[in-house]
NUSEFI-765696 format. One record per residue: y, z, x of N, C-alpha, C in turn; residue in one letter. Coordinates in steps of 0.1 Angstrom, whole numbers, padded with zeros to 4 digits, always signed. Each point is the difference from the previous one (the first is absolute). Layout:
# residues N
YZXYZXYZXA;...
//
This chain:
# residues 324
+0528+0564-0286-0009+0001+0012-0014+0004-0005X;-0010-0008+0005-0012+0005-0004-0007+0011+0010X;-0009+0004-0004-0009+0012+0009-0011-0004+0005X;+0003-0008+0011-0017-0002+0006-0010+0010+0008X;+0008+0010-0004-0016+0008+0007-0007+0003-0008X;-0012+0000+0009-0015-0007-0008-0004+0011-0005X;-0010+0001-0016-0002+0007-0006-0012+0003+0004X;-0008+0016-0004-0013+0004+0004-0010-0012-0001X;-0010-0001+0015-0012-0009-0006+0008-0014+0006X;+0010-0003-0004+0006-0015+0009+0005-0001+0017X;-0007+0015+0006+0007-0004+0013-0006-0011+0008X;+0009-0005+0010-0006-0012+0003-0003+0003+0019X;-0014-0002+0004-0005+0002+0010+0005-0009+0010X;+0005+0001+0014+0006-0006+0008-0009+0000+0016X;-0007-0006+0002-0010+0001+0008+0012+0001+0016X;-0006+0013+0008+0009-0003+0016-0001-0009+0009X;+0012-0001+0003-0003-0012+0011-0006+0000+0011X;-0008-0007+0003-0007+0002+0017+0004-0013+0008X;+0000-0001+0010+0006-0009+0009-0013-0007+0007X;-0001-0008-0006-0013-0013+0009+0006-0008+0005X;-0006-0002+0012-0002-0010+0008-0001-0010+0006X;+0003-0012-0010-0003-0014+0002-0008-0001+0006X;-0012-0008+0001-0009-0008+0011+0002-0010+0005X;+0002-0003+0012+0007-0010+0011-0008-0012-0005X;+0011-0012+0000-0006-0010-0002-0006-0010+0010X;-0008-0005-0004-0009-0007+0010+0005-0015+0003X;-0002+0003+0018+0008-0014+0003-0008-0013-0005X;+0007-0010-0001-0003-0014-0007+0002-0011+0012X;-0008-0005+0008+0004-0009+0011+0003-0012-0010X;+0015-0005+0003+0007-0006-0003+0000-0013+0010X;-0008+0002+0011+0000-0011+0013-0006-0007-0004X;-0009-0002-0005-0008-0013-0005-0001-0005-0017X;+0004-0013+0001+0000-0002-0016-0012+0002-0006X;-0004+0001-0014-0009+0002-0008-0010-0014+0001X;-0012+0004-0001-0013-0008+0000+0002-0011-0010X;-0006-0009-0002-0001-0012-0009-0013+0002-0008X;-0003-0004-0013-0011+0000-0003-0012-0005+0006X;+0006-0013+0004-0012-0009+0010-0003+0011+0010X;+0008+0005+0009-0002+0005+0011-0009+0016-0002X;+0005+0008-0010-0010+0011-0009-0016-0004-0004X;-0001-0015-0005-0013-0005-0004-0004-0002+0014X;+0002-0009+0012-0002-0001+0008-0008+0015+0012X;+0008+0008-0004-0005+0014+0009-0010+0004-0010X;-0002+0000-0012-0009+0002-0010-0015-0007+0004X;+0005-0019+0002-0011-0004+0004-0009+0003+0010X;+0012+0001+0015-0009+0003+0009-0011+0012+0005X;+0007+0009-0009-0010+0011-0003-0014+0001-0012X;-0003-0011+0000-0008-0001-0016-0009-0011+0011X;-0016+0007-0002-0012-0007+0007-0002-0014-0009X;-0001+0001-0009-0004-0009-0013+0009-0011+0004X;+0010+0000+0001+0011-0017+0008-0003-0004+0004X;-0002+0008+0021-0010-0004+0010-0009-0007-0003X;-0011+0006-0008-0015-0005-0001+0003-0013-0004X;+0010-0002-0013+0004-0011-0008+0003-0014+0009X;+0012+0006+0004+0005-0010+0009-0009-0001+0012X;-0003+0008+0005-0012-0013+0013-0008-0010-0005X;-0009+0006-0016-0010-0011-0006+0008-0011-0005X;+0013+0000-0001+0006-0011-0007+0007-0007+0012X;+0001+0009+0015+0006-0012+0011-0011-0007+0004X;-0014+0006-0003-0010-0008+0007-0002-0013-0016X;+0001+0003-0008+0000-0010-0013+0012-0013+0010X;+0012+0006-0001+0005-0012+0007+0003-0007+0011X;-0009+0011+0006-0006-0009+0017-0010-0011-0009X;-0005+0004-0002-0014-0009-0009+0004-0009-0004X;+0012-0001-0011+0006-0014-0006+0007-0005+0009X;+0008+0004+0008+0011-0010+0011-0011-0004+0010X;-0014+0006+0003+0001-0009+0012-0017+0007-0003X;-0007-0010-0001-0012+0005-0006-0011-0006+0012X;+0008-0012+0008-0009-0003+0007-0003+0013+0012X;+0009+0006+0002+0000+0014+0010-0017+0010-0005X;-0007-0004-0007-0009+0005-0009-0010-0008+0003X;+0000-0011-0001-0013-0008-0003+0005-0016+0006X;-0007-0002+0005-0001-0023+0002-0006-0008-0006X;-0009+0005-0011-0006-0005-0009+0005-0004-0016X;-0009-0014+0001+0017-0008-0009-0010+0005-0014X;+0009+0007-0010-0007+0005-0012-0002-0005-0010X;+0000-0019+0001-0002-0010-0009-0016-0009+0012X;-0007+0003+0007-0005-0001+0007-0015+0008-0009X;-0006-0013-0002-0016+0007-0007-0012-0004+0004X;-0010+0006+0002-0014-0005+0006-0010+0010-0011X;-0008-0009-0009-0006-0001-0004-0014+0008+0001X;-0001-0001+0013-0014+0004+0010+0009+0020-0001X;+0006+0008+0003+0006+0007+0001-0001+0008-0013X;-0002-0005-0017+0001+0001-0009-0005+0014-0004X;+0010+0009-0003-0005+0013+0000-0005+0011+0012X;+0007-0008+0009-0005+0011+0014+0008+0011+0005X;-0013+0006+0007+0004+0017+0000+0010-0001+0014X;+0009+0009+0000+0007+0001+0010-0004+0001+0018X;+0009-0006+0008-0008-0005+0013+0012+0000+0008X;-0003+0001+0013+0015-0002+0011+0005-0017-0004X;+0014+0008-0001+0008-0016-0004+0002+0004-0015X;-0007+0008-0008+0000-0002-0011-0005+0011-0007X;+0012+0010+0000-0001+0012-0003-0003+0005-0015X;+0002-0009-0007-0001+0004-0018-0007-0011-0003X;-0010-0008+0009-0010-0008-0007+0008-0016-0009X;-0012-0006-0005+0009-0012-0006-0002+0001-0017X;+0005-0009-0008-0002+0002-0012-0012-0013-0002X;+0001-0001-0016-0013-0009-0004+0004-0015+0006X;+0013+0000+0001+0007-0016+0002-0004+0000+0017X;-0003+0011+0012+0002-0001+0013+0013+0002+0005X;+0007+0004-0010+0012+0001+0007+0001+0019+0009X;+0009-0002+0006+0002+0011+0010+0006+0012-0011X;-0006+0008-0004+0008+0011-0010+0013+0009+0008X;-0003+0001+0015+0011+0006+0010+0012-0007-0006X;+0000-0012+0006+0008-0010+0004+0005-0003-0016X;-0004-0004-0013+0005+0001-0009+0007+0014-0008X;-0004+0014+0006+0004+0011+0000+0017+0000+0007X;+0001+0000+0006+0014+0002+0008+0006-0018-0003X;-0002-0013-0002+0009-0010-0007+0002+0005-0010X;-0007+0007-0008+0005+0000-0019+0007+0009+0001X;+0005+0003+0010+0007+0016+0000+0015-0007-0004X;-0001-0010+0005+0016-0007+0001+0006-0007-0014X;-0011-0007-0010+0001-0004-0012+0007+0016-0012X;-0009+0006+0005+0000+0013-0011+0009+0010+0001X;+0006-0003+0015+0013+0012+0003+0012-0007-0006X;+0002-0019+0005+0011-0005+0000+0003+0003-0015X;-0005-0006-0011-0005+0003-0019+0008+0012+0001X;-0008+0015+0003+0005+0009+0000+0012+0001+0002X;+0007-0003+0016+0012+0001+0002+0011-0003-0009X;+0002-0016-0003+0001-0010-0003+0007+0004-0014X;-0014-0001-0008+0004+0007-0014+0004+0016-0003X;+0005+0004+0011+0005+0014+0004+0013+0001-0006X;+0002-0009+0014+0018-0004+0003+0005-0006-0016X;-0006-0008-0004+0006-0005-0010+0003+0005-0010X;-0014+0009-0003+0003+0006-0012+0013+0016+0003X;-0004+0003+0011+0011+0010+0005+0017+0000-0005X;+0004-0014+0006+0013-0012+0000+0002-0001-0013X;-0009-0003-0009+0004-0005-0020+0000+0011-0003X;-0006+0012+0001-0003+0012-0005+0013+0008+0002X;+0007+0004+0012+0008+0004+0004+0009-0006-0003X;+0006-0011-0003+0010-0009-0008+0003+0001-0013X;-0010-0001-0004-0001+0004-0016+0001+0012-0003X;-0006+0013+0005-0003+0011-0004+0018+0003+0004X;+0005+0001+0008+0009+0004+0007+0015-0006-0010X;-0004-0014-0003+0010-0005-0006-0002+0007-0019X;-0006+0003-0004-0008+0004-0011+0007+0016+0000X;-0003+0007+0009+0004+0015-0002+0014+0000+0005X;+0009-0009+0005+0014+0001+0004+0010-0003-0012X;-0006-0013-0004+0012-0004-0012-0004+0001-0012X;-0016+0008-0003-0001+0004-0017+0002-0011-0006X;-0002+0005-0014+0004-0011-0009-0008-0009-0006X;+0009-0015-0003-0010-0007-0002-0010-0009+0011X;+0011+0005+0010-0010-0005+0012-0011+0009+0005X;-0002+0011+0000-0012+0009+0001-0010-0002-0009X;+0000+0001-0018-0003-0004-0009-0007-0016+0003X;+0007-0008+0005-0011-0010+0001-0011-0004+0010X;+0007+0009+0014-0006+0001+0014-0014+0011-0010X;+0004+0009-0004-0011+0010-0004-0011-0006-0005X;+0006-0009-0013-0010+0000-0008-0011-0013+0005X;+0009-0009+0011-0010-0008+0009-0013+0004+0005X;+0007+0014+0005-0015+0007+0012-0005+0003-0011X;+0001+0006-0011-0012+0007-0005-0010-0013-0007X;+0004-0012-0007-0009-0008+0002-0008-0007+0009X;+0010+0005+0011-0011-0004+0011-0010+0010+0006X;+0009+0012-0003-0012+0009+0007-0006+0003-0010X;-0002+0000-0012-0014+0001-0014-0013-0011+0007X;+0004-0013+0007-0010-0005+0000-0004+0006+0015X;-0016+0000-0002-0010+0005+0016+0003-0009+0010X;+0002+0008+0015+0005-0011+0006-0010-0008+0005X;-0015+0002+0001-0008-0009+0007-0006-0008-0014X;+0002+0002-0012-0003-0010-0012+0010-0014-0001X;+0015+0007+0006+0005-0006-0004+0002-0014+0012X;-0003+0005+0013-0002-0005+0015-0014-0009-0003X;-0011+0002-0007-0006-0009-0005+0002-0012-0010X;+0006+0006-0006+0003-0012-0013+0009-0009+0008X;+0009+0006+0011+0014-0010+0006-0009-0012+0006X;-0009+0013+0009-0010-0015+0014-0002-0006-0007X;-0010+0000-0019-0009-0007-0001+0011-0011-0004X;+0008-0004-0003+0005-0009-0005+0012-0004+0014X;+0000+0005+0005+0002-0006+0018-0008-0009+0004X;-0012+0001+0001-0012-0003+0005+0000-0013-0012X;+0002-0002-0009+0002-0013-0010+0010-0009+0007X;+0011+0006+0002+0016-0007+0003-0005-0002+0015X;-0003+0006+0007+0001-0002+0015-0020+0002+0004X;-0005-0008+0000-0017+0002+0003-0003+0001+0017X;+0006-0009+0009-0001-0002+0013+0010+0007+0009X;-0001+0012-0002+0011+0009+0012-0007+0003+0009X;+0008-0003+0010-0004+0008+0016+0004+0010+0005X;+0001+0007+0011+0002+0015+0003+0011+0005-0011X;+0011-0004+0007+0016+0004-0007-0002-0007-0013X;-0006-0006-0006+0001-0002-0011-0005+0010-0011X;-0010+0004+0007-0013+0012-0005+0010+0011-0002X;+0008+0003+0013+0003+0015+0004+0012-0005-0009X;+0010-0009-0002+0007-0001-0010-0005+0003-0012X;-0007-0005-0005-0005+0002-0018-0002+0015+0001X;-0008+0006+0005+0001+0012-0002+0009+0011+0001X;+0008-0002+0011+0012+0009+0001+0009-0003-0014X;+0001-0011-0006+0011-0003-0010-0009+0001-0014X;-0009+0004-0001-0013+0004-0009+0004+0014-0006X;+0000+0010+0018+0002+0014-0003+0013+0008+0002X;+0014-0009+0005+0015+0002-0003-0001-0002-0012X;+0003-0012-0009+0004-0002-0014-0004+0013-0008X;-0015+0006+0003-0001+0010-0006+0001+0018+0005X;+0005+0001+0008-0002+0013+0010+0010+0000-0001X;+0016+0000-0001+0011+0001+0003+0004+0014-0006X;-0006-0002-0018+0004+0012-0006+0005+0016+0002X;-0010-0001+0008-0003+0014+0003+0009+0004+0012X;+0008-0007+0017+0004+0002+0003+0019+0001-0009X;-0002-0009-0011+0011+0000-0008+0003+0014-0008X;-0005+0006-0003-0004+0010-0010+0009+0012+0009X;-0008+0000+0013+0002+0012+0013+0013+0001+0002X;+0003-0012+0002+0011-0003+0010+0016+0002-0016X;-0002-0006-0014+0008+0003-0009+0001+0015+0001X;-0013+0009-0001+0005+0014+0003+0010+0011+0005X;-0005-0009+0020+0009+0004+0006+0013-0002+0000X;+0001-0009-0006+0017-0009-0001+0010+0008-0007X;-0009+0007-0011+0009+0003-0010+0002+0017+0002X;-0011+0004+0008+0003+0010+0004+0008+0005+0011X;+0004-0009+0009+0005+0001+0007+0017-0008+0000X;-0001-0008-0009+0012-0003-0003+0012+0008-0007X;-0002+0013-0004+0003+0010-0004+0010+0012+0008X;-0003-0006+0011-0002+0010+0011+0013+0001+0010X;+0009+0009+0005+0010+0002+0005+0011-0013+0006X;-0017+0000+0012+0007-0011+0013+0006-0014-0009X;-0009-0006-0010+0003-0006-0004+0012-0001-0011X;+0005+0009-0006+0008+0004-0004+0016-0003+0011X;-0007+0006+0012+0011+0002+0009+0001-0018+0006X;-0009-0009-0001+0002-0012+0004+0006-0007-0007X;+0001+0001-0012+0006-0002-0013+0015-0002+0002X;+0005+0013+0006+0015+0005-0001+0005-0006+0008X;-0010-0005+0012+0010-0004+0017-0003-0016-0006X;-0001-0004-0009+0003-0014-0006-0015-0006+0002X;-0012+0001+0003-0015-0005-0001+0001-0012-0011X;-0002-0011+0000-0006-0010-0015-0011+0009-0003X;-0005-0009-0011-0016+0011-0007-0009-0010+0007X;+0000-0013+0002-0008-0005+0012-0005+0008+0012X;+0013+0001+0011+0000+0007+0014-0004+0015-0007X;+0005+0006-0009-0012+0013-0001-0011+0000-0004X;-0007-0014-0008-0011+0002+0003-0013-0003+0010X;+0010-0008+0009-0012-0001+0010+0007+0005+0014X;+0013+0001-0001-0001+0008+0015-0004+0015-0006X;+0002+0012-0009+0005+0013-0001-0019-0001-0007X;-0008-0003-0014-0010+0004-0006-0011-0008+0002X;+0002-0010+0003-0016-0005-0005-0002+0006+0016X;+0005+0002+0011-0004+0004+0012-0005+0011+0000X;+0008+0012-0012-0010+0010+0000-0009+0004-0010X;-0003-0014-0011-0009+0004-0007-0016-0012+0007X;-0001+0002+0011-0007-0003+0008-0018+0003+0002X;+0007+0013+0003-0013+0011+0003-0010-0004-0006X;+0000+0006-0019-0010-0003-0008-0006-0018-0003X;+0011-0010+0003-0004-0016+0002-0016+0002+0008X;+0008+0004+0016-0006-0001+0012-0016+0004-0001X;+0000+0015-0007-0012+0008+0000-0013-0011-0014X;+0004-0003-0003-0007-0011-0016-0002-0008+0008X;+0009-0009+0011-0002-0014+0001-0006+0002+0016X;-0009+0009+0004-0010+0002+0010-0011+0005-0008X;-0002+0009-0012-0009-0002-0005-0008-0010-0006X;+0009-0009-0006+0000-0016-0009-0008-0010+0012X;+0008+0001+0011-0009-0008+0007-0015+0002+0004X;-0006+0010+0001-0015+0003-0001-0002-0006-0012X;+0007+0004-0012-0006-0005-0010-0001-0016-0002X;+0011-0003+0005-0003-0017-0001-0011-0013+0014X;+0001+0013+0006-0016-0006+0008-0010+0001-0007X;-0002+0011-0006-0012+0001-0004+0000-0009-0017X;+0016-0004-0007+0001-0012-0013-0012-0012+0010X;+0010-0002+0015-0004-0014-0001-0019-0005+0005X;-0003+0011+0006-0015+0003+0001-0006-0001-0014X;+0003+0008-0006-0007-0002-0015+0002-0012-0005X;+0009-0006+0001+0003-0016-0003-0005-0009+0007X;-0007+0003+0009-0004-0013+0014-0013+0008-0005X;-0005+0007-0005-0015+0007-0004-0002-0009-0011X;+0011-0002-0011-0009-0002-0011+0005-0016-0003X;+0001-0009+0013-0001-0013+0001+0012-0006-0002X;+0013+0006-0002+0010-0004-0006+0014+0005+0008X;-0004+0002+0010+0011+0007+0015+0005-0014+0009X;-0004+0006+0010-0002-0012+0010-0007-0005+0004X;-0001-0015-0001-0010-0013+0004-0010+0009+0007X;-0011-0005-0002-0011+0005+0007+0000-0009+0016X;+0009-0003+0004+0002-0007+0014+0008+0007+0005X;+0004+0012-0006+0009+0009+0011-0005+0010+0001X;-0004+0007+0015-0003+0009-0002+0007+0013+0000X;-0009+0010-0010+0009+0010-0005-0011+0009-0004X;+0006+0012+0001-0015+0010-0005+0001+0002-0015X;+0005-0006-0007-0005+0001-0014-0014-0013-0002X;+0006-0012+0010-0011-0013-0002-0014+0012+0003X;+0002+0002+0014-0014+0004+0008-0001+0014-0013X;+0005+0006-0005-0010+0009-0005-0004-0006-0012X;+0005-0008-0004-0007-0013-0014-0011-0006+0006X;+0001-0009+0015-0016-0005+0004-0010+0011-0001X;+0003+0012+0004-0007+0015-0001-0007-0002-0010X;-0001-0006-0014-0003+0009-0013-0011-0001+0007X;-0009-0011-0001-0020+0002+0002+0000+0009+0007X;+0005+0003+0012-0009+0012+0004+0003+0014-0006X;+0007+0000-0011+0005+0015-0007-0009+0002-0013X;-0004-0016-0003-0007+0002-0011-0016+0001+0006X;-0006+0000+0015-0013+0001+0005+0000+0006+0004X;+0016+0005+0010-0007+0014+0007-0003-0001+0016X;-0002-0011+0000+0000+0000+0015+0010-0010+0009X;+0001+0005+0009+0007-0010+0008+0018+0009+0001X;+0003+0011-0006+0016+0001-0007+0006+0003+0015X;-0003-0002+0008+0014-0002+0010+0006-0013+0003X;-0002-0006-0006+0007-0011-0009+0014+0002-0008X;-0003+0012-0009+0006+0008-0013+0009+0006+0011X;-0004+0011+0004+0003+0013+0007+0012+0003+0011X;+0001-0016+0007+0012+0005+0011+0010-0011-0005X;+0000-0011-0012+0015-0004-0005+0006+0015-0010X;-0012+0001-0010+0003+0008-0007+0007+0017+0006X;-0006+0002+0012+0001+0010+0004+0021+0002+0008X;-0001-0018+0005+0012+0000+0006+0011-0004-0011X;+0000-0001-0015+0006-0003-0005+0003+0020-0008X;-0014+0006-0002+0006+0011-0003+0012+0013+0010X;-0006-0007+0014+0007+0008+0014+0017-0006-0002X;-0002-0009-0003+0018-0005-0003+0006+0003-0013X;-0008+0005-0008+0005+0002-0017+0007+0015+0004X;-0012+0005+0004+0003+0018+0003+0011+0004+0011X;+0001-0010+0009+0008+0002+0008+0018-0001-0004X;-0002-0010-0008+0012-0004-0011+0007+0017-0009X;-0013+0003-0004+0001+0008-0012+0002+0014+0010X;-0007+0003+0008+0008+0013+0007+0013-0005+0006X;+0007-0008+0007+0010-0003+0002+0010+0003-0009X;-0002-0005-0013+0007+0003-0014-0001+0014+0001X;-0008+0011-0003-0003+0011+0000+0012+0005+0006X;-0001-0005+0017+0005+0009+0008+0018-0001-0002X;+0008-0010+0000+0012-0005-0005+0004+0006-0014X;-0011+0003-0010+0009+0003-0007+0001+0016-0001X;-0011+0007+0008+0003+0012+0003+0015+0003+0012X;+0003-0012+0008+0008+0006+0007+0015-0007-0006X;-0001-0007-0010+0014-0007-0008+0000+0007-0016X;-0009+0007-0002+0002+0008-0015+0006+0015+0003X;+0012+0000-0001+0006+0015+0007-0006+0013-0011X;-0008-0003-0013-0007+0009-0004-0013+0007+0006X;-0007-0011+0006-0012+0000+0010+0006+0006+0012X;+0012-0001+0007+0005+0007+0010+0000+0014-0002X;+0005+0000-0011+0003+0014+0002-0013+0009-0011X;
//
């Protein structure tokens, strides 16, 4: 038998017991199911001024494009010579350009050239980007590996160098386009090369979230890898697509303006406020006359910015780090 009682210096301190309390636990309303992210961003949105502002300048952008005659009855291919350079007058609120044309009336038509572009090459590149990216971060491999190393040659080259080099040899193959022909070339000018980047995003989310419980648990109740990835992830690797591809489109109004500026956009027979701010140059290089310049240029920057807080506002209310 050994002796465990403890030798001088080894006693061992036994702190008394006191009887606490528990603190009542706090009820959890179980009556209503839990919020959805949409529906979280959504109460996010409507509390956020910066949306509001957004979105009214962008319903009046597409009052403007759907139905432009509600605006004006003056036809913006309509030119008088005599007019050439005149100062604003009833009927004719922003004056004419050097051609006599109505700068109003070509102001709110070009609105419709330069949004559809925008849109247009939105959607598209959204759709390849999201496909690729998605299919890229799901199955790894050598299929990611080749999806990957695609975008990055495409995203090394600049996208408005490379949107030039496309037109200029468009404009070889195809010389006589009309509206949709115009607004064609360039939308498939600035997809072939813009895709990258919603690819990049959207591979991120995929792989990060394919990781992840629910899908695990879709797995087990028999899911294909197909049906989990478009019913269960690419739905919720969404957010960050969504928030890029409302920024992207300001940016690709303002590709195709810079492209119809530097003679290699759309036909100078359509009007569009990259043409009109290109007939602009003389008066930028004299100095006088610039409201001419001033209200395409001005309505193309009111739609850029409008674009770009929109983006702002979304990805503050769909980035749950910004939430919180």
């Amino acid at each position: 038998m050994h002796n465990h009682t403890p030798q001088p210096g080894q006693e061992r301190f036994v702190a008394p017991a006191i009887d606490t309390e528990l603190p009542t636990a706090v009820d959890v309303d179980t009556s209503h199911p839990p919020e959805s992210q949409w529906k979280q961003a959504w109460k996010s949105l409507r509390s956020n001024w910066i949306f509001w502002f957004s979105a009214i300048l962008l319903l009046l952008v597409l009052v403007v494009v759907c139905f432009p005659t509600l605006f004006t009855s003056v036809d913006p291919r309509s030119a008088d010579l005599s007019n050439s350079l005149g100062k604003p007058q009833p009927g004719h609120i922003f004056g004419f350009d050097r051609q006599g044309y109505d700068v109003f009336a070509r102001t709110i038509h070009g609105a419709r050239a330069s949004v559809i572009i925008g849109l247009l090459t939105t959607l598209i590149v959204t759709i390849v980007g999201l496909l690729t990216g998605a299919i890229a971060g799901f199955f790894g491999g050598w299929v990611d590996t080749i999806i990957s190393r695609a975008a990055d040659i495409f995203f090394a080259i600049p996208l408005l160098l490379a949107a030039i080099v496309g037109l200029s040899a468009l404009n070889n193959v195809w010389p006589n386009r009309g509206y949709w022909g115009g607004v064609s070339a360039v939308v498939i000018a600035l997809a072939v090369f813009g895709w990258p980047q919603i690819t990049r995003i959207a591979r991120g989310a995929v792989m990060e979230i394919k990781n992840l419980e629910f899908v695990d648990a879709a797995r087990s109740l028999g899911a294909s890898k197909w049906r989990n990835l478009f019913t269960h992830i690419i739905p919720n690797a969404l957010p960050p697509v969504i928030v890029t591809a409302t920024v992207s489109l300001g940016v690709y109004i303002v590709a195709e303006a810079t492209l119809s500026f530097l003679g290699i956009g759309l036909p100078p027979s359509v009007v569009s406020w990259g043409n009109d701010i290109a007939a602009a140059q003389p008066q930028v290089r004299s100095g006088d006359n610039l409201h001419v310049l001033f209200f395409p240029a001005g309505a193309l920057a009111m739609t850029v910015l409008s674009f770009m807080l929109l983006g702002d506002a979304v990805r503050d209310a769909l980035d749950p780090k910004a939430r919180k």
